[in-house]
C-alpha positions as a Markdown table, in Angstrom:
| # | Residue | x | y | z |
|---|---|---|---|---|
| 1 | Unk | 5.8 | 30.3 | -6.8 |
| 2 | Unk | 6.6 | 28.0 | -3.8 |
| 3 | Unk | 5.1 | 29.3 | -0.7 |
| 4 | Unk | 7.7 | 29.5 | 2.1 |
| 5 | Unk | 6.1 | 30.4 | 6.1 |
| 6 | Unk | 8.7 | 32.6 | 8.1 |
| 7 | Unk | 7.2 | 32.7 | 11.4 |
| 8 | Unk | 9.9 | 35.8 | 12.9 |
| 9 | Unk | 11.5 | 37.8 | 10.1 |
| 10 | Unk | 14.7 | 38.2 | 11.0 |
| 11 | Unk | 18.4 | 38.3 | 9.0 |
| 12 | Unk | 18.3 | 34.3 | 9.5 |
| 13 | Unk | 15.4 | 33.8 | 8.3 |
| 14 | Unk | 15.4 | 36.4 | 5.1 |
| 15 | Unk | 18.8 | 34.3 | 4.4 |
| 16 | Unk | 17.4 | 30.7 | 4.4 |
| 17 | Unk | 14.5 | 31.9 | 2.1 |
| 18 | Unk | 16.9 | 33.4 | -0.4 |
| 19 | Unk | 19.1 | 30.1 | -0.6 |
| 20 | Unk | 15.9 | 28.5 | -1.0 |
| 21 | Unk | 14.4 | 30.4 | -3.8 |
| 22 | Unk | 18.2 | 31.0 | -5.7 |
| 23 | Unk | 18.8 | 27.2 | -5.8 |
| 24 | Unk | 15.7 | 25.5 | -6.0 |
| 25 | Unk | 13.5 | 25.2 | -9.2 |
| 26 | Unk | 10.0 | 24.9 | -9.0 |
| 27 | Unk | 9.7 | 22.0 | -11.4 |
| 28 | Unk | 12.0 | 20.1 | -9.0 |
| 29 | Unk | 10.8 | 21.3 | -5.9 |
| 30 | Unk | 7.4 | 20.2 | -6.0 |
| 31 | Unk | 5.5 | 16.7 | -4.9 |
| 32 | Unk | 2.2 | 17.7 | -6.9 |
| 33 | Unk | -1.2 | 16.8 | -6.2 |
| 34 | Unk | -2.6 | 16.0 | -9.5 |
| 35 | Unk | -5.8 | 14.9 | -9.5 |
| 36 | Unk | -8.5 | 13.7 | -7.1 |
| 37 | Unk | -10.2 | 10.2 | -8.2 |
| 38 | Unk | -14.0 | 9.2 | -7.5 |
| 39 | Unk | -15.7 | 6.5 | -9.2 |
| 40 | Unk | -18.6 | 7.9 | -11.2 |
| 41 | Unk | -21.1 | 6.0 | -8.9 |
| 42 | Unk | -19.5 | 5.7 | -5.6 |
| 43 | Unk | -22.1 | 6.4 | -2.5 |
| 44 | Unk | -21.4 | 6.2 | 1.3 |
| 45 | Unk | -19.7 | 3.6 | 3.3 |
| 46 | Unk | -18.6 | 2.0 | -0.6 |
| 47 | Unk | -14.9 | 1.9 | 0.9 |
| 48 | Unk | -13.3 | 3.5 | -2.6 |
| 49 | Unk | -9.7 | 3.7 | -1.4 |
| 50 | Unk | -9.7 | 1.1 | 0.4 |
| 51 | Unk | -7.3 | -0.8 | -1.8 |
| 52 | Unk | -4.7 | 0.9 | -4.9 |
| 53 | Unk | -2.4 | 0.4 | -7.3 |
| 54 | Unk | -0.3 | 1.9 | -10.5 |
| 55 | Unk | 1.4 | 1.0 | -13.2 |
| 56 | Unk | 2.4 | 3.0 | -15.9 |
| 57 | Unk | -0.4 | 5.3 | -17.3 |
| 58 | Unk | -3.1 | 2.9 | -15.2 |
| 59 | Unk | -4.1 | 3.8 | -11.7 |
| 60 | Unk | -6.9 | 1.0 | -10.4 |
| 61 | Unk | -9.2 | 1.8 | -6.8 |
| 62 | Unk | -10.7 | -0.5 | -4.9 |
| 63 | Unk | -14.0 | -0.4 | -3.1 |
| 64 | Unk | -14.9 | -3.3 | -1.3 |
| 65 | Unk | -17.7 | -2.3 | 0.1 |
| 66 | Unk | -19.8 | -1.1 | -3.2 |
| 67 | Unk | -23.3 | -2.0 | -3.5 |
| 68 | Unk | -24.2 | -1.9 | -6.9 |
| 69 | Unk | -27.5 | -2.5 | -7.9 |
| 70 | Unk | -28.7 | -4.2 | -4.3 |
| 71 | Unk | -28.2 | -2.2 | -1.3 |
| 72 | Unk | -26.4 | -3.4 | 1.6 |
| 73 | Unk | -24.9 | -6.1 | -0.6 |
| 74 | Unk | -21.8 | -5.1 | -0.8 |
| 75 | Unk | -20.7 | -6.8 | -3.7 |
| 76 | Unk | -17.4 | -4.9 | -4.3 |
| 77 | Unk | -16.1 | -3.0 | -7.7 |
| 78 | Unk | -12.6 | -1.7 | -8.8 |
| 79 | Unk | -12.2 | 1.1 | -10.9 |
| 80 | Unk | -9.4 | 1.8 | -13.3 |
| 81 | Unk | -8.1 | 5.3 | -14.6 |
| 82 | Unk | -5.6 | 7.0 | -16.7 |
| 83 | Unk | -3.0 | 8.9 | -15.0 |
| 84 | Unk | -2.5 | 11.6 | -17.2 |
| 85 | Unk | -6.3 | 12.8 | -17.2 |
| 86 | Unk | -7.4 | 10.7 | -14.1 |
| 87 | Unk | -10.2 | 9.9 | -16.7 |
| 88 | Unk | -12.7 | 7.0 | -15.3 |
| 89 | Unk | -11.9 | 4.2 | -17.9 |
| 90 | Unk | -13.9 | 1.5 | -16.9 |
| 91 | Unk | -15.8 | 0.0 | -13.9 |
| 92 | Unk | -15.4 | -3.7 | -13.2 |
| 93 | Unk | -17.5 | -5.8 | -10.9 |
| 94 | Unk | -18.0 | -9.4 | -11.1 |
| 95 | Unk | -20.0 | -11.5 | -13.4 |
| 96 | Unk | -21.9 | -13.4 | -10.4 |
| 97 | Unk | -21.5 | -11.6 | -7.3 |
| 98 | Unk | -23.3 | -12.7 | -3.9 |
| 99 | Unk | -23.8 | -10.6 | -0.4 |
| 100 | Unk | -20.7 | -9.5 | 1.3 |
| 101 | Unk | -18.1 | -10.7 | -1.8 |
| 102 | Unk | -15.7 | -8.1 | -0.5 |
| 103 | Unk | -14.5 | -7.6 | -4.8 |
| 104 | Unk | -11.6 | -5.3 | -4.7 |
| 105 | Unk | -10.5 | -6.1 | -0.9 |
| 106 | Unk | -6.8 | -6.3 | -2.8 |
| 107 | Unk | -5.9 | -4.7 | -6.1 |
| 108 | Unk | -2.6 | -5.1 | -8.1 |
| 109 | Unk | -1.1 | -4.2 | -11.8 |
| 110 | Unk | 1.2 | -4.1 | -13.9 |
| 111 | Unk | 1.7 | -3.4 | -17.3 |
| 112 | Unk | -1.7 | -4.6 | -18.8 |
| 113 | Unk | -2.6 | -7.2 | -16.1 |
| 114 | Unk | -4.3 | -6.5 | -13.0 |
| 115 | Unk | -5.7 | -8.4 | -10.2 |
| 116 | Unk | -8.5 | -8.2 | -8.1 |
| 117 | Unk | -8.6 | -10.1 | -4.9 |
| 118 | Unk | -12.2 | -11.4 | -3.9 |
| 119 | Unk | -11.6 | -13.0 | -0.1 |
| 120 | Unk | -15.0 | -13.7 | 0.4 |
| 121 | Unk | -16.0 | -15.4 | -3.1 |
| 122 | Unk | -18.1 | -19.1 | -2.4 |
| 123 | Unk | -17.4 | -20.9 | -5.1 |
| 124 | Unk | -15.2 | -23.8 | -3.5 |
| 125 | Unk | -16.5 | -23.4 | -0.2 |
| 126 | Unk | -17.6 | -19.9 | 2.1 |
| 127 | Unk | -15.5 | -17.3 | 2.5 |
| 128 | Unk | -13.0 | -19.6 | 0.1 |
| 129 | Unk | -12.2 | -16.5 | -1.8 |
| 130 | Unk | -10.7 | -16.0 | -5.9 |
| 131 | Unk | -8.7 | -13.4 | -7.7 |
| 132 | Unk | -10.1 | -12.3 | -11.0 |
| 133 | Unk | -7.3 | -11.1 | -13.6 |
| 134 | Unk | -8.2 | -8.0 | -15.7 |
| 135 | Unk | -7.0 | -6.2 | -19.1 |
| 136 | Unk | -6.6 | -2.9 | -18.2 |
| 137 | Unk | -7.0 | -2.0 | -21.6 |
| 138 | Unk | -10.1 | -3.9 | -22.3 |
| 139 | Unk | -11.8 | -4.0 | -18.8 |
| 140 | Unk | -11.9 | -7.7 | -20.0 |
| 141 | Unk | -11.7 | -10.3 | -17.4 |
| 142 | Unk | -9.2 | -12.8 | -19.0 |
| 143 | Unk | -8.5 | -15.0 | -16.1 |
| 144 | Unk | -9.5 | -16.7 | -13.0 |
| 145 | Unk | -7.1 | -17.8 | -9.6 |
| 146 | Unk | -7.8 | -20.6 | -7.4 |
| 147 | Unk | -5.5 | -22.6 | -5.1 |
| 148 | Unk | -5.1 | -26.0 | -5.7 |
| 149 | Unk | -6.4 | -27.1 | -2.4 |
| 150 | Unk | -9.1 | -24.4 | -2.2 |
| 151 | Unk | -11.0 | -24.8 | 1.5 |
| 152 | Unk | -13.6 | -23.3 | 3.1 |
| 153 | Unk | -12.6 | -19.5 | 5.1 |
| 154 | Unk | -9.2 | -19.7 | 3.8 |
| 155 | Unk | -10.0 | -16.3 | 2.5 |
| 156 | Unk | -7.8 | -16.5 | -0.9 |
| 157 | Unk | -7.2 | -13.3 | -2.4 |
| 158 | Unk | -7.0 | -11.0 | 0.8 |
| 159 | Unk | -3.7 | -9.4 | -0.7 |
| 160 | Unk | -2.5 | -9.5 | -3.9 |
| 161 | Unk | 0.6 | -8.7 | -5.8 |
| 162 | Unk | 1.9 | -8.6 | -9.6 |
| 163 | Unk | 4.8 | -8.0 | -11.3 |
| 164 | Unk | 5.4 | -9.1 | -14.8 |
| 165 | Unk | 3.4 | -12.5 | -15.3 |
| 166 | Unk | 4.0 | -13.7 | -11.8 |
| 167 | Unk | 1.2 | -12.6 | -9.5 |
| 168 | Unk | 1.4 | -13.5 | -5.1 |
| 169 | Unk | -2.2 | -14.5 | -3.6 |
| 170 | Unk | -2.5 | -14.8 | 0.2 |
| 171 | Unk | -4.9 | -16.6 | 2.1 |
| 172 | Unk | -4.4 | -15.2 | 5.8 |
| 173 | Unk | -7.1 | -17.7 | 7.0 |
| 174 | Unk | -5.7 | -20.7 | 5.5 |
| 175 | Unk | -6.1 | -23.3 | 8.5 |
| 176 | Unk | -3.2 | -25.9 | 7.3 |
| 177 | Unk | -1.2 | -26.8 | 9.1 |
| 178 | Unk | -3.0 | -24.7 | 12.3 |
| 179 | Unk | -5.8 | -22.3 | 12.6 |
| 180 | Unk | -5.6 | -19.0 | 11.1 |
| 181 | Unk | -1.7 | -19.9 | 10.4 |
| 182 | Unk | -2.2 | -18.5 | 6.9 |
| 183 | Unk | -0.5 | -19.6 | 3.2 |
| 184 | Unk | 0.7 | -17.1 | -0.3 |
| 185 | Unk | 0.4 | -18.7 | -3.7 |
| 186 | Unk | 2.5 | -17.5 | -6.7 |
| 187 | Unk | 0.7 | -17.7 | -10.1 |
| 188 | Unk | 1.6 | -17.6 | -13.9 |
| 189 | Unk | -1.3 | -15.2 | -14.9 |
| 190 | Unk | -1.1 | -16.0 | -18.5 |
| 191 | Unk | -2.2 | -19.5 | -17.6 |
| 192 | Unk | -3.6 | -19.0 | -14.6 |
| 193 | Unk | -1.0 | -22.3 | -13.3 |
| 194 | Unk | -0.2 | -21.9 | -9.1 |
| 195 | Unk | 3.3 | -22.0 | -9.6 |
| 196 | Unk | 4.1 | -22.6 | -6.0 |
| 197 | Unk | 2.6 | -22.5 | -2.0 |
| 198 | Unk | 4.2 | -20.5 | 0.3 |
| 199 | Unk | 4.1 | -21.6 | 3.9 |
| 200 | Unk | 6.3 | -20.0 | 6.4 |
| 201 | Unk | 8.3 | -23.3 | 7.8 |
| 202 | Unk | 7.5 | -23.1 | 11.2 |
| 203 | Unk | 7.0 | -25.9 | 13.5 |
| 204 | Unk | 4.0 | -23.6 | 15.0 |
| 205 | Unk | 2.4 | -21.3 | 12.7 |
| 206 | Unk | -0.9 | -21.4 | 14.6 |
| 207 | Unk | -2.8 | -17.2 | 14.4 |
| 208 | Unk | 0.7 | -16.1 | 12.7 |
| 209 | Unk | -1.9 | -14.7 | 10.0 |
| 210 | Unk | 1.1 | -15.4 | 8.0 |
| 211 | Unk | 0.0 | -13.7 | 4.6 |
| 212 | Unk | -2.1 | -10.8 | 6.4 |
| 213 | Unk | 0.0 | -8.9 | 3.1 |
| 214 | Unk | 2.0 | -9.7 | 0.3 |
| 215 | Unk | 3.8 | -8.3 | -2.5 |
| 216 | Unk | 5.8 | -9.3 | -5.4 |
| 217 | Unk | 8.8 | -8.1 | -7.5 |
| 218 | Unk | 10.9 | -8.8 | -10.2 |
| 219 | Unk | 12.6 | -12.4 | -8.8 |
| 220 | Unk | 11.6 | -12.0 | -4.6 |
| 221 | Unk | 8.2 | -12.3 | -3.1 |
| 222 | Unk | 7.5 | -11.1 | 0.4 |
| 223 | Unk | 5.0 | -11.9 | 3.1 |
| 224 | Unk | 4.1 | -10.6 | 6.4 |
| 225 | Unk | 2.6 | -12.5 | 9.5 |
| 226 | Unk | 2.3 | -9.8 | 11.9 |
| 227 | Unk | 0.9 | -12.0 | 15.0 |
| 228 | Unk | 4.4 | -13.9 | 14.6 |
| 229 | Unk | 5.4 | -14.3 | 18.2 |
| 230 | Unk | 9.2 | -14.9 | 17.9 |
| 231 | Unk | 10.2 | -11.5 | 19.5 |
| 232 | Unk | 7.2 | -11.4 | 22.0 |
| 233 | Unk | 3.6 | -12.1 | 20.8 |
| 234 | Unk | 2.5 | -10.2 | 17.9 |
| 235 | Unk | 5.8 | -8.8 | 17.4 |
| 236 | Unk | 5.0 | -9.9 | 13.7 |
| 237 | Unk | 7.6 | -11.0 | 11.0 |
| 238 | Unk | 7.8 | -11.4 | 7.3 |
| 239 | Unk | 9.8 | -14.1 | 4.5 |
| 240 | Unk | 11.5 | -13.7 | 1.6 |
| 241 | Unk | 11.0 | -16.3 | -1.4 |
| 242 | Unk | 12.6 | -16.9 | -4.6 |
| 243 | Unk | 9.8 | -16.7 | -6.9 |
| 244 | Unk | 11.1 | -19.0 | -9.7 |
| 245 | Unk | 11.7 | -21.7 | -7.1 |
| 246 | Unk | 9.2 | -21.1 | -4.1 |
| 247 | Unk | 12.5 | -21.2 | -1.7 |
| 248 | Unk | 12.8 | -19.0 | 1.4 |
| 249 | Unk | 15.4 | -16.9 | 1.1 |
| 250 | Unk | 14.7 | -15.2 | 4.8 |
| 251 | Unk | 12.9 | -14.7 | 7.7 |
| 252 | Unk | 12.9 | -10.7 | 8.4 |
| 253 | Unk | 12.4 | -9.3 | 11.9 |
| 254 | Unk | 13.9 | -6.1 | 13.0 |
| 255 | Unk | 16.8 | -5.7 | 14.8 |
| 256 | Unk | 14.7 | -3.7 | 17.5 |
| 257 | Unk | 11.3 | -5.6 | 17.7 |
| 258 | Unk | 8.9 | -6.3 | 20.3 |
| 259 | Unk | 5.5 | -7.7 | 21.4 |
| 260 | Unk | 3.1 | -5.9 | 19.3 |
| 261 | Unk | 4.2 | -3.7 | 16.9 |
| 262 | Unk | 2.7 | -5.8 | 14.5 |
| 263 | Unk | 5.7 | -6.0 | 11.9 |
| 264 | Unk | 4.6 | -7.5 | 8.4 |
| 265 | Unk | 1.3 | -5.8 | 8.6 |
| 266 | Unk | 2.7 | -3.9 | 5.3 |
| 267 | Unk | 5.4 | -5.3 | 2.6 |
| 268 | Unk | 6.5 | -3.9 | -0.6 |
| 269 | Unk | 9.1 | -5.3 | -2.5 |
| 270 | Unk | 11.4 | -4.2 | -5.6 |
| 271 | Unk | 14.9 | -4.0 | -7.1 |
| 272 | Unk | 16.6 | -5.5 | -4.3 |
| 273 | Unk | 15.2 | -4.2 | -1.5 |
| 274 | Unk | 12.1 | -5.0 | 0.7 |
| 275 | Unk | 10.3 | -2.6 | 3.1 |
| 276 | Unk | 8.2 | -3.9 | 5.7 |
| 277 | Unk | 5.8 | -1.5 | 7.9 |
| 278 | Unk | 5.2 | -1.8 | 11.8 |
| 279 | Unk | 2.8 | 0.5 | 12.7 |
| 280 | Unk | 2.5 | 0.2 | 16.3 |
| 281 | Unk | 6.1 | 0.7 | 16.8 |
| 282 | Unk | 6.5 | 2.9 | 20.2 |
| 283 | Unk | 10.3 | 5.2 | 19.0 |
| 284 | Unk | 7.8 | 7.7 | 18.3 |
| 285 | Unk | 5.7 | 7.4 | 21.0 |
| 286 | Unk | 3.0 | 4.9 | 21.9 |
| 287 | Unk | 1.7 | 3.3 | 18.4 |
| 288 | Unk | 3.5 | 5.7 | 16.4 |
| 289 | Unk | 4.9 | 3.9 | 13.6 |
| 290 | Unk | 8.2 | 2.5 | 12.0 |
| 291 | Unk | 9.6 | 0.9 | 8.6 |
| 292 | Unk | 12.2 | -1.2 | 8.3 |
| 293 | Unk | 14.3 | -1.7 | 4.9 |
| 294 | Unk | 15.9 | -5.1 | 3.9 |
| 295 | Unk | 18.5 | -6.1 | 1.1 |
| 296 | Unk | 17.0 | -9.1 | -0.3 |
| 297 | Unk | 20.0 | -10.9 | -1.1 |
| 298 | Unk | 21.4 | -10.9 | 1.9 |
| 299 | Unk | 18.4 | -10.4 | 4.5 |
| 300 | Unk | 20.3 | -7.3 | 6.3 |
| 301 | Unk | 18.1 | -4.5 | 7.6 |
| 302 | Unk | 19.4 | -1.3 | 5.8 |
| 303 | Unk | 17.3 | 1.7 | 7.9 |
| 304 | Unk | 14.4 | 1.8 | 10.1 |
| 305 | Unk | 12.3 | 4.0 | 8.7 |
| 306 | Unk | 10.1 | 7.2 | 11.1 |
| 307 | Unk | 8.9 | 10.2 | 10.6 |
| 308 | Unk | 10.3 | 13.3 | 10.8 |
| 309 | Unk | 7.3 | 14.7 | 12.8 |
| 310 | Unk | 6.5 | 11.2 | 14.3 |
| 311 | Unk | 3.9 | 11.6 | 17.5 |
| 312 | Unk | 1.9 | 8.7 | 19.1 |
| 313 | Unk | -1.0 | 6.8 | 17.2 |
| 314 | Unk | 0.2 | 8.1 | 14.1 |
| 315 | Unk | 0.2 | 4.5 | 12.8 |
| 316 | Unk | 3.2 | 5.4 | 10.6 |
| 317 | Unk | 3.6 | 2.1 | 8.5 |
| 318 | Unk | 0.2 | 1.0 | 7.6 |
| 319 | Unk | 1.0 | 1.0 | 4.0 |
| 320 | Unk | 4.1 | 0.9 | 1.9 |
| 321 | Unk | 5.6 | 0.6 | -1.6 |
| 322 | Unk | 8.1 | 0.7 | -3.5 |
| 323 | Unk | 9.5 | 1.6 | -6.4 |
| 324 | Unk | 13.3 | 1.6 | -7.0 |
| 325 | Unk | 15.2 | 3.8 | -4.5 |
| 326 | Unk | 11.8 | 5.5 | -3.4 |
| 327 | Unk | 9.4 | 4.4 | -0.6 |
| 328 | Unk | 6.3 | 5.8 | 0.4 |
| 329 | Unk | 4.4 | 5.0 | 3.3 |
| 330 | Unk | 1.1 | 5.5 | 4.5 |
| 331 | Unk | 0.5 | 7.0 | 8.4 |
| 332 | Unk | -3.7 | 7.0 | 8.6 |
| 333 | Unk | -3.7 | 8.6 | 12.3 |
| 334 | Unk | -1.6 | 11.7 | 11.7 |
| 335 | Unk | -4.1 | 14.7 | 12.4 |
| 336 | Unk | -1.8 | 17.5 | 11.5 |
| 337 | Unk | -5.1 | 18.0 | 9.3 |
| 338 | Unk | -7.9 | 17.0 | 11.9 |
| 339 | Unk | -8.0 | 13.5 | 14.0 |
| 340 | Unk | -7.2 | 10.8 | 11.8 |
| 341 | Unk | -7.0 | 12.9 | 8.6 |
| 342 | Unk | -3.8 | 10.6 | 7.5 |
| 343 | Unk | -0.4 | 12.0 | 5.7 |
| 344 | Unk | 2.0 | 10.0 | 3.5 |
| 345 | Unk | 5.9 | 10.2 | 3.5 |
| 346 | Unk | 8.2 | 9.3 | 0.9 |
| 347 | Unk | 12.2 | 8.2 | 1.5 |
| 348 | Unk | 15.1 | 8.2 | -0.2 |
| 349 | Unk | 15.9 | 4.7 | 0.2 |
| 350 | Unk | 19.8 | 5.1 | -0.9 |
| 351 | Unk | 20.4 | 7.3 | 2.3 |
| 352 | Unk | 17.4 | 6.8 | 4.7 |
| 353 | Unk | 16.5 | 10.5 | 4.5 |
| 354 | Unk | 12.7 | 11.9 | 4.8 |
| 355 | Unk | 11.7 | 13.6 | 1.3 |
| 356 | Unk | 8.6 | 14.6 | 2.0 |
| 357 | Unk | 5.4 | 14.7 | 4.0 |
| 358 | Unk | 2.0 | 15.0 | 2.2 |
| 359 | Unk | -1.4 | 15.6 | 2.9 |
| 360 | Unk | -4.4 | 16.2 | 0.7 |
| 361 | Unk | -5.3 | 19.4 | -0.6 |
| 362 | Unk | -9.2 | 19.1 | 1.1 |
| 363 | Unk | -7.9 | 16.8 | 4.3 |
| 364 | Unk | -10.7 | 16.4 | 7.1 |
| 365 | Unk | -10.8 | 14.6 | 10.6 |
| 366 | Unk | -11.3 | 11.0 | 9.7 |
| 367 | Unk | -10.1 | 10.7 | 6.1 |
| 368 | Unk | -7.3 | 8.2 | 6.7 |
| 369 | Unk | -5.5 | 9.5 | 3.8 |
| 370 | Unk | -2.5 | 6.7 | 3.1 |
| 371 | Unk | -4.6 | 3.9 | 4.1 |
| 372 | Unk | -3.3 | 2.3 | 0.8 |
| 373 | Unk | -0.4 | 3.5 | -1.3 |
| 374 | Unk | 1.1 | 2.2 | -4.0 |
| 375 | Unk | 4.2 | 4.1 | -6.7 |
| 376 | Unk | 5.6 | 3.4 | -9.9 |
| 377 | Unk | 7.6 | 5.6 | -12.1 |
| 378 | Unk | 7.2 | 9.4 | -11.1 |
| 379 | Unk | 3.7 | 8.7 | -9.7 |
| 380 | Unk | 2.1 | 7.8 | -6.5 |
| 381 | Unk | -1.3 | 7.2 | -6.0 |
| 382 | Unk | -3.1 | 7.4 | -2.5 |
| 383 | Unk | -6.3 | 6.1 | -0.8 |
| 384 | Unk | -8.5 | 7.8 | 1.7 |
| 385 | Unk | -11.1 | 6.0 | 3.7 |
| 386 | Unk | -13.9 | 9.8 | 2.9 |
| 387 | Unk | -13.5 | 12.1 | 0.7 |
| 388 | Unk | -12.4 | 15.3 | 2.6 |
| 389 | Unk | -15.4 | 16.4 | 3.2 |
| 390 | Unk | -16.7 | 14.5 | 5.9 |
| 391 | Unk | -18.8 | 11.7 | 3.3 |
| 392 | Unk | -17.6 | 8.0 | 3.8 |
| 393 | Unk | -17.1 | 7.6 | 0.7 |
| 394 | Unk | -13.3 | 7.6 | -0.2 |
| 395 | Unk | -11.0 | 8.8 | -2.4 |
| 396 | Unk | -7.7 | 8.5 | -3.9 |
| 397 | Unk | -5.1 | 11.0 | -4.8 |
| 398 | Unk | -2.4 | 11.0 | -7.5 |
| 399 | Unk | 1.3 | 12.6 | -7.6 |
| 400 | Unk | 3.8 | 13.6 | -8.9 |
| 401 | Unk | 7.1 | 12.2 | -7.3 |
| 402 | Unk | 10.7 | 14.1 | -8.6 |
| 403 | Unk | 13.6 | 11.8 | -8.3 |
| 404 | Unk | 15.8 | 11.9 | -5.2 |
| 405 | Unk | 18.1 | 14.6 | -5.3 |
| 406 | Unk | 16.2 | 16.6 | -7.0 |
| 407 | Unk | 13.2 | 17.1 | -4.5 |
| 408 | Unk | 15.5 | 20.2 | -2.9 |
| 409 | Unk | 13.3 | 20.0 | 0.2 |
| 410 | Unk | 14.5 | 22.6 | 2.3 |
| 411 | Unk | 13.9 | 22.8 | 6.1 |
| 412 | Unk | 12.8 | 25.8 | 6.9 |
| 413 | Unk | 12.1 | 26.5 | 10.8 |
| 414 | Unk | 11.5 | 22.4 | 10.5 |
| 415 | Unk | 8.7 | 23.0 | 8.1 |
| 416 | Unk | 9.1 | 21.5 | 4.4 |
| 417 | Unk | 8.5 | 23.3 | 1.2 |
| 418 | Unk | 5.9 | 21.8 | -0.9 |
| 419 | Unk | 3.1 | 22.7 | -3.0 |
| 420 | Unk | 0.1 | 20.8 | -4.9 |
| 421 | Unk | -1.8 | 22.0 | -8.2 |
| 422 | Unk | -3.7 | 20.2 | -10.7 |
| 423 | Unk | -1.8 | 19.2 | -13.9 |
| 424 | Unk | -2.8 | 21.7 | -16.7 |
């Protein structure tokens, strides 16, 4: 039964629950919380959440921060689960990690390849950072990234994308041609060949951070250089590339932007459209979030993107992704659930309109629940910085996502309709 909160019975009120229950079924009603996801060994301060991703019947987790064996290394690991159980399948970790490797800073799959971004792996100079390539099926590592002009702090492998055999590899720190200006890579992951180097053209790229994230899909890539200065200084901006030729398509900024709202901090990209996540966006109030959607071809910006209950330092637009005509975005500093316990929305991205607003079932102050979110499919996984219960050590949730118009999310006194349960 969905649970429905009248706060004054009255004739009105009696009504809007009776359309809700006559023309609503349950099964298409409901964004459900499926299971909770802990690594079998994860301790305190291990980051698990920190990074996510999903393909299919494969949900991987990040945590950057895991120790291992030596404490206070952290060496990094990435876990990988099934879906359907949210079963711990394997553990991966690297073959030869050192101190402070950050392993699983970035996570990405698809199908049965799945990256692993390493930022601060040595081996062509400190902090020169690899991405390790995965079977999913095996836990096999079956392939190694590395730019072709590999440097010391370029910090290769900070965020990652895949889709098909093409994989995206940033290097935020990437000093040519100016400090901190940042560089993206596309890959062939069956070969492991750099395909291509994405630089963002501009005569001065100096602290842009240009590749800060990146994402991949189908035939566009997108990254974001939030401390792009070209509507005020950090007003932030992301590109567009063809990823069979390494040609920029566009340079994105929103039709509304302004110094520090850190656009490009978040980009997700797939089937034709682009969504691009500027957190400290002040519509909403001081830091409060927006997203802006893009058609690819053409570079226009469809919607911005807020929440329906948007309120200052929500941070609306830390995370995003993408799958078809579905968005979901990540706001870690929503404390409808405690201070900084962290809610996730999801869009219909064919009209703009708010589907829902979730939380986890055991939110607590601090959680920053939608700190990473990633959705393929009917299923959206989300990471959370602790685990609900006041531990730092993380978590990530799965759920089920119905297809837009069936959701039949009813407003009720402004209050949504939802309910979570495990999957029998």
């Amino acid at each position: 039964m969905i649970p429905v909160l009248v706060l004054r019975p009255s004739f009105v009120s009696v009504l809007l629950v009776a359309v809700w229950l006559s023309t609503a079924t349950p099964a298409a009603a409901e964004f459900l919380q499926t299971h909770k996801l802990n690594g079998d060994d994860v301790q305190a301060f291990d980051q698990f959440g920190n990074a996510v991703g999903i393909s299919g019947q494969t949900a991987v987790v990040g945590a950057a921060l895991h120790d291992g064996a030596k404490e206070d290394s952290d060496f990094g690991a990435v876990y990988v689960f099934d879906v359907a159980t949210g079963q711990q399948l394997h553990k991966l970790t690297a073959t030869d990690p050192t101190d402070g490797d950050g392993f699983g800073q970035a996570v990405a799959v698809s199908g049965k390849r799945l990256v692993v971004g390493v930022p601060q792996e040595d081996g062509t100079g400190r902090d020169s950072g690899a991405v390790y390539v995965y079977d999913t099926v095996t836990g096999q590592r079956v392939g190694t990234l590395i730019a072709d002009d590999a440097r010391a702090f370029a910090r290769f492998g900070f965020s990652v994308g895949i889709s098909g055999n093409t994989a995206i590899v940033s290097a935020r720190a990437d000093q040519a041609p100016g400090v901190l200006s940042g560089a993206a890579y596309l890959f062939d992951v069956t070969t492991g060949r750099q395909l291509h180097k994405l630089t963002n053209g501009s005569a001065t790229p100096k602290d842009d951070l240009f590749g800060f994230a990146a994402a991949v899909g189908g035939n566009a890539a997108i990254v974001g250089a939030h401390f792009d200065d070209d509507l005020g200084s950090n007003a932030g901006a992301a590109y567009v590339y063809e990823t069979a030729t390494g040609r920029l398509m566009h340079k994105l900024t929103s039709d509304d932007g302004g110094a520090n709202d850190f656009f490009g901090a978040a980009v997700a990209v797939d089937g034709g459209l682009a969504v691009v996540g500027a957190y400290l966006d002040d519509d909403g109030g001081q830091d409060a979030g927006a997203v802006y959607v893009f058609d690819v071809a053409t570079g226009q910006q469809l919607f911005k993107l807020t929440a329906g209950d948007a309120n200052a330092a929500d941070r609306f637009g830390w995370s995003v992704g993408i799958n078809g005509n579905i968005a979901i975005v990540g706001a870690i500093g929503d404390d409808e659930r405690g201070d900084f316990s962290g809610a996730a929305y999801f869009f219909d991205l064919t009209t703009g309109q708010q589907l829902a607003k979730l939380k986890a079932r055991d939110a607590a102050n601090g959680d920053a629940f939608g700190n990473a979110v990633a959705i393929t499919g009917g299923t959206a996984i989300i990471g959370a910085l602790t685990d609900g219960n006041g531990l730092e050590i993380g978590s990530a949730y799965l759920f089920d996502v119905p297809e837009p118009g069936t959701a039949g999310l009813l407003a009720v006194g402004g209050l949504f309709a939802m309910q979570t349960r495990r999957r029998r």
